[in-house]
Each structure stands twice: as C-alpha cells, then as structure tokens.
N, C-alpha and C positions, 0 to 999 in steps of 0.2 A: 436293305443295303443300298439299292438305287438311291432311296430319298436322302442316307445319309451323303451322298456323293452327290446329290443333285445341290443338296441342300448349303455344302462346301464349297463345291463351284461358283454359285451362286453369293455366297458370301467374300470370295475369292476376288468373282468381278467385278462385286462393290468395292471395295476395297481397292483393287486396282483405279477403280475411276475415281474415288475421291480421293488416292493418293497423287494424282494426274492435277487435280485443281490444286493440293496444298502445295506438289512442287512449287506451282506457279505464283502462289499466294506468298508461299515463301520466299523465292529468288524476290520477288517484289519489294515484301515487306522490312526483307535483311538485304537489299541491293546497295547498300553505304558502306557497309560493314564488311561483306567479302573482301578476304584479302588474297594473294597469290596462291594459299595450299587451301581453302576453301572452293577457290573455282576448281581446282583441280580434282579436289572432291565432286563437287556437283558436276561434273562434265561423267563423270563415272557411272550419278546413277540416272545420269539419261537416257529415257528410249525417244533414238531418233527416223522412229516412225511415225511419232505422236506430234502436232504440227505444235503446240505450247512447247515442247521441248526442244525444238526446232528453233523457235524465236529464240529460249535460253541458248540455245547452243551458239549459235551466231553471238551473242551478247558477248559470252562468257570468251570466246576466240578474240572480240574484239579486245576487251580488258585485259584479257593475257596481255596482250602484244605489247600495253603500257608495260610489265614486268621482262621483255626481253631483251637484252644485251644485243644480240646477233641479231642481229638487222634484215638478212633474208628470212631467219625465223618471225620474227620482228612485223615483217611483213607481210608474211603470208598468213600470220595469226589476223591479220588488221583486215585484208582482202577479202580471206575466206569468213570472216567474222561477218562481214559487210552485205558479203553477196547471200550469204546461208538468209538473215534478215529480210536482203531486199525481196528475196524469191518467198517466205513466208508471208512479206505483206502484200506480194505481189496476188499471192493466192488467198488473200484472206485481206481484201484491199478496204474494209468495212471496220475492222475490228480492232478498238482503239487504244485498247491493252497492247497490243503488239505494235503498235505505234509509240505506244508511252514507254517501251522498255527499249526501243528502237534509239528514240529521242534521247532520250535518260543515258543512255549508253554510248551514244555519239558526242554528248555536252562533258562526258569525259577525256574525251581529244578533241576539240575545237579549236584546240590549234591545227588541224589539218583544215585547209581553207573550205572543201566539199561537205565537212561535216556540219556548217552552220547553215546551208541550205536543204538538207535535208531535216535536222532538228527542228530550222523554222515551218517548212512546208507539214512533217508530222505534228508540229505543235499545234501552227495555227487550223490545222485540219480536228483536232483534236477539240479547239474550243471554238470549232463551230458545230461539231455536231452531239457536245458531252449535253447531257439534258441534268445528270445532274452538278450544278456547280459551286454548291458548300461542299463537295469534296476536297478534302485536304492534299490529294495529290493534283487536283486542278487549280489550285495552289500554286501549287508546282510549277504546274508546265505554264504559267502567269508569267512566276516570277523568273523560270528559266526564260522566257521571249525575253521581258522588262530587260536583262540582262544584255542578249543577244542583239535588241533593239537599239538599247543604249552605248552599245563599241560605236555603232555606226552615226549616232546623234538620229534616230528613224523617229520620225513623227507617231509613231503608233506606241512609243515608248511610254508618251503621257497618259493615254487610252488605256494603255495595261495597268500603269500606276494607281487610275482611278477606279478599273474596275476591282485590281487588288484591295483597294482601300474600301471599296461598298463592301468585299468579300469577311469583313474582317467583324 
C-alpha cells in the first residue's frame, strides 16, 4: 500500500512540474491569439507561488487593461501588471524568457512612452546574450527593435535590418 502511494505522489509531482513548463510553453506559443475571456481563463489556473506564473501573471494584468473601459480599473490592470514583471525579473535578472514575455507584452502598448525603453533595454539585453540565434522568436525580438528603432530614424535600425537579412 506504501509503494502504491509513494508511487502516485510521485507521478503526481511529475506531473505537476511539467505541467509548470507547458503552462509557460503555452502562454508563449499561443501569446497572439489570447483574447479577453482566455486571459481570464489562464489567470485562473495560475499558481502564484511559481515564479513562471508570476511573469504570466504580471503579462496577463497588463493585457487586460487594453480590454478596460474604466480607467481606474484600467490602470491598475497596467500598474500592477508592470510592477508583478518588473519584481520577477528583478529576481530572476538572467533569465531571458521572462524578458521576452516582458518585451512582448509591453510592444502591445507602446503607446505608453516608458514602455519603449523598457522593451528596448529587454530586447537589446536579450540579443546580446541569446547564443542561439536561428531562433524564430529572436526573430522577433530583431524585428520588434528594427520597428522601435525605426519611429525614431536610430542608426542601429540598419544594423538590425542586416542582421535580420543574414538570419533569413
């Protein structure tokens, strides 16, 4: 009887732990596509003990607050979305997944003037230290800068262009 309980536990923990990476694999991989009652879903089945959850959480607060009418709600979706992030990557100042979901989730209000220097500084941190870079979401965060670079006419616009073009 022990071993069948030891043995369930055990597959229980597993379980939990790679359900822990697919959350995160998933908010990732379906990050375009959530719409208003999907966040509201996934804010549900977060544990916010788990520091990946934590990033989603923060994301998912900031997106809302695009869907709010009421503007103190509005804002405190945007605030607390912002600060939940910055204290994750404050504690995890390495890790460049939560940087890229940071970034990613900011260049969806870039009309707020603070959020294009935070996106630029996680980006450009992002591709100095990604090792690999035929990845498709470093891609991304290319063409998110090339973007960001280019409102402002920034020299490093052609830099990005080019290195997008070797990436291709």
């Amino acid at each position: 009887m022990k071993n069948i309980i030891s043995i369930f536990l055990f597959i229980l923990i597993v379980a939990i732990y790679f359900a822990v990476d697919d959350i995160l694999a998933y908010y990732i991989e379906n990050f375009d596509s959530f719409d208003k009652n999907d966040l509201n879903k996934y804010i549900e089945i977060l544990d916010l003990e788990n520091t990946d959850h934590n990033i989603i959480y923060g994301s998912i607060l900031v997106r809302k607050s695009k869907y709010e009418w009421f503007l103190p709600l509005k804002y405190y979706y945007l605030y607390s979305g912002i600060i939940k992030m910055k204290e994750v990557i404050k504690g995890n100042f390495d890790n460049l997944l939560f940087r890229y979901i940071r970034g990613k989730t900011l260049f969806e209000i870039k009309e707020f003037s603070f959020s294009k220097d935070i996106i630029i500084n996680d980006f450009e941190y992002i591709r100095i230290r990604i090792n690999n870079k035929i990845n498709i979401k470093y891609k991304e965060v290319l063409y998110i800068l090339y973007l960001l670079y280019s409102e402002n006419n920034n020299p490093k616009q052609n830099e990005l262009l080019n290195e997008l073009k070797e990436l291709r």
